[in-house]
C-alpha positions in Angstrom: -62.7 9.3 67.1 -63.5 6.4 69.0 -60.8 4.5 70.9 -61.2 0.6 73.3 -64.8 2.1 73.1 -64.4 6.0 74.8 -64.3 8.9 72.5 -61.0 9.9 72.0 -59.9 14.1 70.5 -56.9 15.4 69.8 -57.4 17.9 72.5 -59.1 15.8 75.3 -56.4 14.1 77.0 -54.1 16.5 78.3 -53.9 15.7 81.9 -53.4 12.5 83.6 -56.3 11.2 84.9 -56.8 10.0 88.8 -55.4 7.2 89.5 -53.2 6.4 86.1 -49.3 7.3 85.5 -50.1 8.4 81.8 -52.6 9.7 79.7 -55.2 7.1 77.4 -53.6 8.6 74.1 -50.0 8.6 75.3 -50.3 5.0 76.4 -51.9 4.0 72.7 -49.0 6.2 71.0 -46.1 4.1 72.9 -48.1 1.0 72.3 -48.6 1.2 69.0 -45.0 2.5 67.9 -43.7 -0.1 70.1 -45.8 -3.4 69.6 -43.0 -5.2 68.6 -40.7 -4.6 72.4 -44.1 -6.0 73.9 -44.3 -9.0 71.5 -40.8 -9.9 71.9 -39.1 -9.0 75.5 -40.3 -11.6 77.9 -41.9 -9.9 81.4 -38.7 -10.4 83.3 -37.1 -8.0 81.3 -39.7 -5.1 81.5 -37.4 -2.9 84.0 -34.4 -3.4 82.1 -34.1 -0.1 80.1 -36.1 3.0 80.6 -38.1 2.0 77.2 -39.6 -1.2 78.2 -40.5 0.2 81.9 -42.6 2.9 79.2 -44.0 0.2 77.1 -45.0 -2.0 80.0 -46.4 0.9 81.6 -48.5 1.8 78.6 -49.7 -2.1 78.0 -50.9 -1.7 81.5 -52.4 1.5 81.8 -54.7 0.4 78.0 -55.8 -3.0 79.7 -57.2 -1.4 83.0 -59.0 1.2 80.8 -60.4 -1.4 78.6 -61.3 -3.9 81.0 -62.6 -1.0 83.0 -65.0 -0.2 79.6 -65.8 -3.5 79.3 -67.0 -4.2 83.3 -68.6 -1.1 83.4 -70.9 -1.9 80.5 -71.3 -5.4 81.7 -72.6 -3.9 84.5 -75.3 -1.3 83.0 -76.0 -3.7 79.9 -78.3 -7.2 80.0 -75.4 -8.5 77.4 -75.2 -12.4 76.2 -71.7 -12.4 75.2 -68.2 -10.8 75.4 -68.4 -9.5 71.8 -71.8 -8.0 71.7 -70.4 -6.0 75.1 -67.6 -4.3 73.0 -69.9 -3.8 70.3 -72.8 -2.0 72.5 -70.0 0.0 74.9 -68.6 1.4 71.3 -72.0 2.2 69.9 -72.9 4.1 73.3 -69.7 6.5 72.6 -68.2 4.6 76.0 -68.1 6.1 79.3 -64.3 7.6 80.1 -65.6 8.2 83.3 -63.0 5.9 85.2 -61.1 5.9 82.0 -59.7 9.5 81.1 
């Protein structure tokens, strides 16, 4: 399974990586059952209740590993454009390397 462009198993995030406060498929989990407390509560309110510190946490933890992804193939890759990036990163399996 393939995930922001890093191969993703059930089994291959177990511990915490270096240098993140949560795992790549915990973050998605409490994203994705959550979307909704991202959409709606406005950033002041992130460290309100324990849940919104967790969703905020996860929002942030997915956007540094994708923008990680993404720079790191921007890097390796002659690329014309943001979209063919994504699509190349995602065809190479992705690098988890600073990702998970």
């Amino acid at each position: 399974m393939l995930g922001f462009g890093r191969r993703v198993t059930w089994t291959s995030d177990l511990v915490v990586p270096p240098g993140h406060k949560m795992t790549f498929k915990d973050a998605l989990h409490i994203l994705s059952i959550n979307m909704v407390i991202k959409i709606v509560v406005p950033n002041w309110a992130n460290n309100l209740t324990k849940q919104t510190r967790e969703v905020d946490l996860a929002f942030t933890e997915l956007k540094v590993c994708f923008f990680f992804n993404l720079f790191e193939t921007v890097l390796t890759e002659p690329v014309s454009c943001l979209i063919h990036c994504v699509a190349i990163h995602a065809g190479n399996g992705g690098s988890s390397q600073g990702c998970g």
